[in-house]
Residue, then its C-alpha position, 0 to 999 in steps of 0.5 A: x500500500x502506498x500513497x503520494x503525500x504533499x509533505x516534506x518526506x521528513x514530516x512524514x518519516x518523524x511521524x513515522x519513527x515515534x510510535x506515540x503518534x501512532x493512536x492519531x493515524x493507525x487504525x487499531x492502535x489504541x495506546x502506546x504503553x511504554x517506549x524503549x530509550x534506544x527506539x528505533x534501533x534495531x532489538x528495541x520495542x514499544x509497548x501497545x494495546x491495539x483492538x476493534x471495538x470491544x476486542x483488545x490486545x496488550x503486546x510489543x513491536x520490536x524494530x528490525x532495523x532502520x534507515x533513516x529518514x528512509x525506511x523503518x522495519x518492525x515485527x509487529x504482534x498483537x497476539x492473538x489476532x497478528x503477527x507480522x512484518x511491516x515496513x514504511x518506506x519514504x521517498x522524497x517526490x518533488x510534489x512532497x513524499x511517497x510513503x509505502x507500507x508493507x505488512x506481511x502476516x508470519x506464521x500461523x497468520x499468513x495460513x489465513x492470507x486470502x482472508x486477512x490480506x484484503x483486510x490488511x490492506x483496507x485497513x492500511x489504506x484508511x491508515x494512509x489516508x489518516x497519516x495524510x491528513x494528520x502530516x497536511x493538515x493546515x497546522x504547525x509543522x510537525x518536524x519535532x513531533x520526536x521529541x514531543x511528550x504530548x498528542x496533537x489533538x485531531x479528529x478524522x473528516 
């Protein structure tokens, strides 16, 4: 899944990096519980609940490794509905970015992939499109969202 976004490439990368942004535009994520100090270095986690309605999970993401400002890899579990690979990539465009999300169940959940796959991909489709209007919003730039300890209010269209 991937989508062209009129925003500098590295608006969208610190978004991208600091998982406490992601309740704003991840559909399912809930709650970031705890973040490691190392994060995103390879072996390092964050903590989160993530859920549909009245369903929740309490699990861990860990970073498989990143390039910055270009590309961040995580496994990502909320045991027992997921387990998988994902990967943001950026690119810079003249017309501002292109962020690429590539999420591959592992396991036992890739079994279940002509069922999962088409909902993997809506929900990743409507997650974009959140994280497109969270990063070109008419607002303050964001480019220190990193080091920033509390939520930018905002609501969906």
């Amino acid at each position: 899944m991937e989508r062209v976004l009129p925003c500098p490439s590295a608006d969208a990368y610190a978004i991208l990096a600091e998982p406490r942004t992601y309740p704003l535009w991840l559909v399912g994520a809930r709650k970031i519980r705890y973040v490691s100090p190392s994060w995103p270095r390879r072996g390092s986690y964050f903590e989160h609940v993530v859920g549909f309605g009245p369903v929740a999970s309490v699990d861990r993401t860990t970073s498989k490794g990143f390039r910055r400002g270009r590309e961040l890899n995580f496994v990502v579990r909320a045991r027992p509905f997921l387990e998988a690979l994902v990967r943001f990539e950026v690119e810079p465009r003249a017309e501002g970015c292109r962020v690429r999300m590539t999420e591959t169940p592992m396991g036992l959940f890739n079994i279940g992939a002509p069922v999962v796959h088409p909902l993997i991909a809506v929900r990743n489709e409507r997650s974009l499109q959140r994280l497109e209007w969270l990063l070109c919003a008419d607002r303050t730039p964001i480019r220190d969202v990193t080091s920033a300890k509390v939520y930018i209010p905002c609501r969906w269209p």
